[in-house]
N, C-alpha and C positions, 0 to 999 in steps of 0.2 A: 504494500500500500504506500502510494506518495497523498503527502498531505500539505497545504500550504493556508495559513492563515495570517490575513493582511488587517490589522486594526489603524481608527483613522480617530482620533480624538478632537474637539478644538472650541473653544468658547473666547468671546469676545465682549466687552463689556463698556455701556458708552461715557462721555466726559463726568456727565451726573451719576452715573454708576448706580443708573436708576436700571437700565436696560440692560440687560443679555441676551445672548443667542448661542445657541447651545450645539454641537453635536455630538453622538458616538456612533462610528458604523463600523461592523467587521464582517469581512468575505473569506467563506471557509472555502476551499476545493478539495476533494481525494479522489484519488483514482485507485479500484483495488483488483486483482484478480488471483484469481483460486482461494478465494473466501472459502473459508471448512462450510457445508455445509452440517443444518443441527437436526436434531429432531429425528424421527423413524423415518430418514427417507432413502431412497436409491444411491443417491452420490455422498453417502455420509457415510466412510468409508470403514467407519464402528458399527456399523448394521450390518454391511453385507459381513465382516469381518467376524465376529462375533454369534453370528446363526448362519454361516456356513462356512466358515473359514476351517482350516485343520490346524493343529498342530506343529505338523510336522513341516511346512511350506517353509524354504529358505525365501525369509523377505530381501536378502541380497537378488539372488537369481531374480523373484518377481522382479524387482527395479533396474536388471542389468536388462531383461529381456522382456518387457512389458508388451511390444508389439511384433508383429512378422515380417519378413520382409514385404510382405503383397498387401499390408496394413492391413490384416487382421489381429486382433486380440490375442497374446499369448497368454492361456490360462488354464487352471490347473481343469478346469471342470469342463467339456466341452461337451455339446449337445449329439455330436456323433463323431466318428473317425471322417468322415466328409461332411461335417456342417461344424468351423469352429465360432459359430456362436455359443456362450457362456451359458449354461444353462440354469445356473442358480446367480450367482457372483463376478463380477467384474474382478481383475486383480487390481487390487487397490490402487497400482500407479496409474493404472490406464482410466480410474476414476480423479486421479487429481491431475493428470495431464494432459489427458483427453475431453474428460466430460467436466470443462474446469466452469467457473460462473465469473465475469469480472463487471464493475461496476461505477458509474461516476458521481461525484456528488456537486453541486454549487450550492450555497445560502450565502443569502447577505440580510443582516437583520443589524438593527440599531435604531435610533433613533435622529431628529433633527426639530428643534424645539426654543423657545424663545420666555423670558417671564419679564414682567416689569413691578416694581419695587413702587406700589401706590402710594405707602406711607411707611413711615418706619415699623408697621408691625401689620401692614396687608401686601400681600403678593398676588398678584396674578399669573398663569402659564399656562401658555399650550404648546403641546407635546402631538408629535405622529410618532408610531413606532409602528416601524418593517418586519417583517419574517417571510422570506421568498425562499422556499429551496425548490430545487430541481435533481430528481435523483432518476437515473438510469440505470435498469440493469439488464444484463444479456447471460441467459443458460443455454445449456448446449446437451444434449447426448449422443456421444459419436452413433456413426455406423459399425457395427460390430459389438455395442455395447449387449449387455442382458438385455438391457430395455431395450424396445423401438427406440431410435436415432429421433432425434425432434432439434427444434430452436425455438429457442421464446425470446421475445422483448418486451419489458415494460416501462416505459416511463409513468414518472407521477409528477407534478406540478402542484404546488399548494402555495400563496401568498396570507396574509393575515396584519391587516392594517386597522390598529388603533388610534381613533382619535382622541384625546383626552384633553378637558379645557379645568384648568385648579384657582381657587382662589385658599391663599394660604393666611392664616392669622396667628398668630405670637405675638401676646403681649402679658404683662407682670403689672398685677395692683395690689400694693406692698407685699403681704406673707404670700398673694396666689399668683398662679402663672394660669390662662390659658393660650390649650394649641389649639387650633381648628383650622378644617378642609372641607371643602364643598366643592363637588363637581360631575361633572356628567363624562361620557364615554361613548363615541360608537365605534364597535367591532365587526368588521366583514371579513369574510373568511372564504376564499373560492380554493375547491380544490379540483384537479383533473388528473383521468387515469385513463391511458393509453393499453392495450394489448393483446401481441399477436403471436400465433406460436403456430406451427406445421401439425398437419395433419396425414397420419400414416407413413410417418417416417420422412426419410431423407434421400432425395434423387441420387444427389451426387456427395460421395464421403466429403468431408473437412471444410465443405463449401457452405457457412452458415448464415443464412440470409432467408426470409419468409418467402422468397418465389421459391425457392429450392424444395418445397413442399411439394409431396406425391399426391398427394391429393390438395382439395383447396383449403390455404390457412384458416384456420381460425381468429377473428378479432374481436374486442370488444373495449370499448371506451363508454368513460362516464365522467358526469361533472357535477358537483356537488355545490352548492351557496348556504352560507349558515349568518345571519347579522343580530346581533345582539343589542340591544342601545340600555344605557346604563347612568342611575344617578344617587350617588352615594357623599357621603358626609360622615365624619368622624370630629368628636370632640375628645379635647385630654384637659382636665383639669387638678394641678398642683397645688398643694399647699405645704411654705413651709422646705420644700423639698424632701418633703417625708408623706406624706398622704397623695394619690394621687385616684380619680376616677376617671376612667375612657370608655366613651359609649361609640358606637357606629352605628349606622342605617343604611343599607342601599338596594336599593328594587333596578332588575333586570326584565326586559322584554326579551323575548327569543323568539326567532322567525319558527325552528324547530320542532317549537309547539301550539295547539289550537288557540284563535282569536277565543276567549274569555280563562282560559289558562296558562297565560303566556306571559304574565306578568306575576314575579315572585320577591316580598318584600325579605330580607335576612336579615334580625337586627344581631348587637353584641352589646355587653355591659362588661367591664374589668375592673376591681378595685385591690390597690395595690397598695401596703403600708410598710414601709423602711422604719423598725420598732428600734434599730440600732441606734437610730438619730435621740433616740430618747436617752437610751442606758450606756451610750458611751464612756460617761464621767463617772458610772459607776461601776460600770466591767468594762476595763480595758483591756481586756482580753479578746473582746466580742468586737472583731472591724467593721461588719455587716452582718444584720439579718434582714431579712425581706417576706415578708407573705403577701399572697399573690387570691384571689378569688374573681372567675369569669366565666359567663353564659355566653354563648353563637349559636346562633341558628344562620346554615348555609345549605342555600339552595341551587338546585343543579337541572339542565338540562338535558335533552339527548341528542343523538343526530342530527342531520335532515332526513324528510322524507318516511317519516316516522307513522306520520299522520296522515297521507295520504298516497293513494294508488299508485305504482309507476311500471312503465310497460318496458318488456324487453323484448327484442328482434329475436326470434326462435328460428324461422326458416322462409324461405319464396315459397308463398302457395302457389305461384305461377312464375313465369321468366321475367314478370313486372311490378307482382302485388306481393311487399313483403306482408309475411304474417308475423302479428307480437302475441308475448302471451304475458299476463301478471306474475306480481311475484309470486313466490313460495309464501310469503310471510304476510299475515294477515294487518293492516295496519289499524292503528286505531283513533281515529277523530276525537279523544276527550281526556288524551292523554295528560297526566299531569305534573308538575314537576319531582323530584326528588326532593326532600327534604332532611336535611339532617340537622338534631340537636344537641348541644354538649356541654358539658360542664366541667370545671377544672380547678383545683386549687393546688398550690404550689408552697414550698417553702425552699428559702436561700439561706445559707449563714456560712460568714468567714471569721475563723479564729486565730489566733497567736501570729498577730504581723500577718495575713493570707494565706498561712505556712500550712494548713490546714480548715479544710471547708469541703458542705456538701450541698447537693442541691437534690430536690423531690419532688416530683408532682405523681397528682392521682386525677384522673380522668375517665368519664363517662360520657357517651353518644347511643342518641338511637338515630337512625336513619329509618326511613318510611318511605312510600310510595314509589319503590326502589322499579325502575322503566326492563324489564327483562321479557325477552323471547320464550316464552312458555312453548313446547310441545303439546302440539293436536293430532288426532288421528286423520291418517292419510286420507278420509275419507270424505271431512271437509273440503277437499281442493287444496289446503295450504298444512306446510310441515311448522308453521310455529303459528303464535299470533303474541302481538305484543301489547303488552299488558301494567298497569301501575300493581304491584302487590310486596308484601311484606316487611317484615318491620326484624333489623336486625340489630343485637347489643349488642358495643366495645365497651370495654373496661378494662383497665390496666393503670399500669405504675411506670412510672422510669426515676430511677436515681442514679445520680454522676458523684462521686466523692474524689475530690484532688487533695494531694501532699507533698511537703517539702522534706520527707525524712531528716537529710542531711544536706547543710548549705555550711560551706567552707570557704577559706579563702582563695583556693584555687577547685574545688569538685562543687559540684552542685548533683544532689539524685532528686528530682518531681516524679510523679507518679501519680495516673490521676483511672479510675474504673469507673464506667458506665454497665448500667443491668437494667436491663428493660422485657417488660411482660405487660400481654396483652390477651385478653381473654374474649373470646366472640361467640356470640350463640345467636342461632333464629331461634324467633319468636315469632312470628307467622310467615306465614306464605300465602296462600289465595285459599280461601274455603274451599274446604275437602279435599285440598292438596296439603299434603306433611313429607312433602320430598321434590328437589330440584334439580335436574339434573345438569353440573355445569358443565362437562367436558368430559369427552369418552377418550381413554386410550388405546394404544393402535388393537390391544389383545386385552379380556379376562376382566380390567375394572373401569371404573370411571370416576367420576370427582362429583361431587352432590351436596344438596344441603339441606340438612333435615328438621323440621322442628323441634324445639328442645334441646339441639344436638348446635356444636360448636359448626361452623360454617365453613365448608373445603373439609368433608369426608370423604376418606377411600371407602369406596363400594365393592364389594364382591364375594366370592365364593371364602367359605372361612372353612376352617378344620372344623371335626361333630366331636363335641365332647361329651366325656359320660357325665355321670352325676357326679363324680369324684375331681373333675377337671380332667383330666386322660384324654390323650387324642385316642379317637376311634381309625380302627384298621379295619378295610375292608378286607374279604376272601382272599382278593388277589395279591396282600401282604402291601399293598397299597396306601396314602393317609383318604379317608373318604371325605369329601365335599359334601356341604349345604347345598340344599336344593337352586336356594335364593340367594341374591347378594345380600349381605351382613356389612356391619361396620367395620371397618379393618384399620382405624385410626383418623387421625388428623394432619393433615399435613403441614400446619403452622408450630411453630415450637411454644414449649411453656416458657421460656427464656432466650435471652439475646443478650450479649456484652461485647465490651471490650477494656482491653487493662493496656495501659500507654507507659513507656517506663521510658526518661531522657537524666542520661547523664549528660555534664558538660565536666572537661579538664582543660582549664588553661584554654585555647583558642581550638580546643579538639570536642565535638560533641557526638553522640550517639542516642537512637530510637530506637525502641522495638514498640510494636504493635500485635498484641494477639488477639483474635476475637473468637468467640464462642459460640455455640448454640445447645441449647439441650429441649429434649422432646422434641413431638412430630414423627412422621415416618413418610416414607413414599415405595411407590411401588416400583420394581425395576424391571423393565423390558430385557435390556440387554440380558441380566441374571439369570433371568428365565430361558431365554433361547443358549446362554452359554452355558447351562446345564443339563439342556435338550442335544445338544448338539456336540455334546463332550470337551468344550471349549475353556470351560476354568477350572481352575485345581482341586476346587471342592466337587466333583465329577470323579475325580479319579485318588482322591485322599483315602488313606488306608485300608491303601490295595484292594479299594470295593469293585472294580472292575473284572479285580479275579476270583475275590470270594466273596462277591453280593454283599447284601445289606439286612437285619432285621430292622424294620423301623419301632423306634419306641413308643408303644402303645398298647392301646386293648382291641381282644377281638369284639365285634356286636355283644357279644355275650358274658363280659367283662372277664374272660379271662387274658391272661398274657402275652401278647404276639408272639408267634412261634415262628411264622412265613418269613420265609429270608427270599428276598425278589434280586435283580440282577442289578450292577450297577448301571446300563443302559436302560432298565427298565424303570430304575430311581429318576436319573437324569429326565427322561421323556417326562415322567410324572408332574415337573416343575411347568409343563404346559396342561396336561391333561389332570392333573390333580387339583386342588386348593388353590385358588387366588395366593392366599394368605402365604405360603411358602417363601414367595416373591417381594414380601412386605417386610421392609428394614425401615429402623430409627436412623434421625436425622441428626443426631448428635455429631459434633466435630468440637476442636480445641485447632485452629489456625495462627501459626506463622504469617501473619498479614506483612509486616515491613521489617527491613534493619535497613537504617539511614546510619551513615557516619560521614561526618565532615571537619573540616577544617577552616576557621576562617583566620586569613593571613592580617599579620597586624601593619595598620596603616598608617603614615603620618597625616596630619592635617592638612599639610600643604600640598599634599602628593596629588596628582591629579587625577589619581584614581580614588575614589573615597572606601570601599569596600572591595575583598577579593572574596570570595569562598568559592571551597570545591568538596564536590559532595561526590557520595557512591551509595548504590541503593539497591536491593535486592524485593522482589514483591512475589507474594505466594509461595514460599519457599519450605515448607510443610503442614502437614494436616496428621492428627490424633486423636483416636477416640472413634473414627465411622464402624458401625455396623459390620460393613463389607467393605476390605480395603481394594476392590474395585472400582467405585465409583465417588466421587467428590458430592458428597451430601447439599453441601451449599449452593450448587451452579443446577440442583435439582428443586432443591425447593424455590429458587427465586427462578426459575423460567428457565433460559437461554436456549431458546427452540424445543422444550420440553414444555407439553401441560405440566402445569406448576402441581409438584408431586408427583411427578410421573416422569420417570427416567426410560430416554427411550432412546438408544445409540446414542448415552451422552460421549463429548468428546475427553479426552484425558485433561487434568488441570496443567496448568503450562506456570512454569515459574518464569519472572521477567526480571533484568538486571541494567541499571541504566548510570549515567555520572551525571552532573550538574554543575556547570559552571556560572557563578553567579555574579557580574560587573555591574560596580555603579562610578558613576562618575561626577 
């Protein structure tokens, strides 16, 4: 990947220093290719690798010999002695150098803005702020690949321009200060999506372009408009500089949704009291304490196009009359906004010189009238319909504590931990529904949300246990499966941290960063097919390949499993058996950073004012997962995975970089 970002800063100010004009704009460009593909797909070269790869394959030879002289596919599996297309798996090089994807990017976003200075304690300003990108991309599968040969392109095109016009107030009447803002907004927002890909393959090999399609390409484009108009107002009133109240208001109109629900007011209140300012002259010990109390309600919209019908090109009913058909998804005229409400209170305090302190907050929200695609039976004409329903609860904690252990004349150690928990549960869903389905993956479970039940559960087949807790073992020395999907966890964790620890000696200083997670679990695709397909080491661990396996359990009948099964027949089982099998905790202990630097010492006069030079190392291990196969963290937050659901994730990648840092 090349990457270039150009920033452009500059403000001006007139004789009275009444007027300004303002700007900031930055232009990003990259250009990437053979971006890893993620997720359960073809070119991700952990899929095919992993549920049909062997063993025994020298990955030298694949990469010395990846193609044939007559550019077909050199690969371990081929379809016949005379047809060498692939019949299961590409060899991996020929998926990153042949079937590779590359990609370009443009945005330019920033702003260009002016305010004038009415009085010594009224401003006025209006502000536009940019966000244009333009993003390309082009995929490819050769000819000779597993798959049909194809090309696709897509472009997308999205601009997003704010108007914003402020009148600002700051003024002090003796012990009080207030601040206030008043002003309005309008946002438009147009996006376009371009795309064309071949149909039935590729005429001619390595030639990748949409005519080269054997039959006629396929296209489709769309264009979206979404405008918002916005007027909002915030007050902060001081007192003292220890007492402080801030309230806001501001109501949104959204094109998105229906004329008489289209308008959504969100107010906030915060009251905030610095108790330090009182007891300083009695505990000097106490630098700062703070408590903090505040109410919001924030309201949300959805898409465009939500709300009414939109037609799509299906086919020519004749050489002149195209025919459209609707969509899938049923819309709905009476849609309503989102709403969500929260409450929050907080405490601060710094002790002994700063040298030690902590901070806490505790927080509660429900959201309601939450805009979700419900499933319908195919029988209506449409696969979802969209719908306002349920009401779901956060609650959780976060606390930070910093220290100065030790401060000397030449070391310094700070140290400072965050821990954060967050608890979420539905509480309804739409009458007569107690279950939602968010995301299916590619095999066995899905991602859902059930009443009662915390929100982002795995669903699916679980182990049968007896009245004792015992897994049950079927006849065929097998673990037996539920009829139905069961809970088989949560995919959010009960906890999240990190611990920061910075020494400084002399002009040398050093970071570490570790972060954490505990609870949650996810399901793993890969696992399951690498233990279907003989591929990981728990497949062939204590020599169960030669002498099979009892599994631990009871028969139907509660006595003792006796059936000892093969270990190919275990392996297969992690498809054909339990969901559950497949379900691992999402606990890690991460090596996040080591920073070390040096900053060199400067004179005054020198006309260099600061040197430093840094070296940095990031992701550089992980302790504590489940299965030391897979990185628990890059599964629970996504990265072409449904969130929870490990599906050919990619291996974690450590990065190592320096820093050189000049001022002048």
């Amino acid at each position: 990947m090349k990457k270039n970002v150009f920033n452009i800063s500059a403000s001006t100010v007139s004789a009275d220093k009444k007027l300004e004009v303002f700007t900031n704009l930055t232009y990003f460009n990259s250009a990437a290719k053979g971006r890893s593909e993620t997720g359960y797909a073809d070119n991700n070269v952990m899929q095919k690798f992993v549920q049909w790869g062997h063993r025994e394959l020298d990955m030298t030879e694949l990469k010395d010999m990846y193609i044939m002289p007559d550019g077909t596919q050199a690969t371990w599996n081929r379809s016949g002695w005379n047809d060498p297309t692939p019949a299961y798996s590409n060899n991996p090089y020929w998926s990153r150098y042949k079937n590779y994807q590359n990609d370009t990017r443009n945005r330019v976003y920033g702003n260009v803005g002016a305010s004038y200075q009415i009085t010594d304690y009224l401003k006025a300003q209006y502000k536009v702020n940019l966000d244009f990108f333009v993003d390309k991309q082009f995929e490819r599968n050769a000819v000779y690949s597993q798959e049909q040969s194809k090309y696709k392109e897509i472009s997308r095109q999205q601009y997003e321009l704010n108007n914003e016009f402020m009148l600002m107030f700051n003024k002090s009447f003796g012990d009080y200060s207030v601040t206030a803002n008043a002003g309005a907004n309008l946002m438009k927002r147009n996006y376009e999506y371009v795309f064309g890909e071949t149909v039935g393959g590729l005429a001619i090999a390595d030639f990748y372009n949409l005519k080269n399609s054997i039959s006629s390409p396929t296209s489709e484009n769309k264009r979206e408009k979404k405008a918002t108009n916005s007027l909002f107002g915030n007050v902060s009133v001081g007192w003292k500089s220890m007492m402080y109240l801030e309230g806001s208001l501001r109501n949104d109109w959204s094109s998105a949704l229906p004329d008489g629900n289209n308008s959504y007011i969100y107010p906030s209140v915060t009251g905030s009291f610095i108790f330090s300012e009182l007891l300083k002259e009695d505990f000097e010990w106490l630098n700062f304490g703070k408590i903090r109390l505040g109410y919001a309600e924030v309201g949300n919209d959805t898409d465009p196009y939500r709300i009414i019908d939109t037609y799509t090109q299906y086919t020519n009913v004749d050489s002149s009359t195209p025919g459209y058909i609707m969509s899938t998804e049923l819309k709905n005229a009476d849609l309503k906004p989102e709403r969500t409400s929260s409450f929050e209170v907080g405490l601060e305090m710094n002790f002994l010189n700063n040298r030690l302190g902590f901070e806490a907050t505790y927080y509660y929200a429900k959201t309601k009238n939450q805009i979700i695609p419900l499933s319908v039976s195919g029988s209506t004409g449409y696969l979802t319909r969209v719908i306002n329903a349920g009401l779901i609860e956060n609650k959780g904690i976060e606390l930070a504590f910093h220290a100065t252990p030790l401060k000397l004349a030449d070391f310094e150690w700070s140290t400072s931990l965050t821990l954060a928990s967050n608890k979420n549960k539905v509480k309804e869903l739409l009458d007569g529904v107690d279950y939602y389905r968010l995301a299916n993956a590619p095999f066995k479970v899905e991602v859902g949300a059930r009443v009662n039940e915390a929100y982002g559960v795995i669903m699916g087949t679980n182990f049968v246990y007896d009245e004792n807790g015992n897994k049950v073992i079927d006849e065929e020395g097998n673990y037996a499966a539920t009829n139905g999907n069961e809970k088989l966890g949560s995919i959010y964790p009960d906890f999240t941290g990190g611990w920061t620890n910075t020494f400084k000696y002399k002009n040398f200083d050093l970071g570490v960063l570790l972060d954490f997670s505990k609870g949650g679990k996810f399901f793993s695709t890969s696992y399951m097919w690498g233990m279907y397909s003989g591929m990981l080491e728990e497949s062939a661990a204590n020599n169960i390949r030669e002498d099979g396996i009892i599994l631990d359990g009871v028969q139907e009948d509660g006595s003792k499993n006796t059936v000892k099964i093969s270990g190919q027949t275990y392996g297969e089982s992690h498809y054909s058996g339990p969901a559950a099998q497949n379900v691992f905790k999402s606990d890690y202990i991460k090596l996040r950073e080591i920073n070390v630097g040096y900053s060199f010492p400067m004179s005054k006069s020198a006309f260099i004012k600061s040197l430093r030079l840094a070296a940095y190392g990031r992701n550089l291990a992980v302790w504590g997962p489940d299965t030391k196969h897979f990185d628990p963290e890059a599964i629970v937050t996504g990265s072409g995975n449904v969130q929870g659901i490990e599906g050919a994730a990619l291996p974690g990648v450590a990065s190592f970089g320096f820093n050189v840092s000049v001022k002048f």
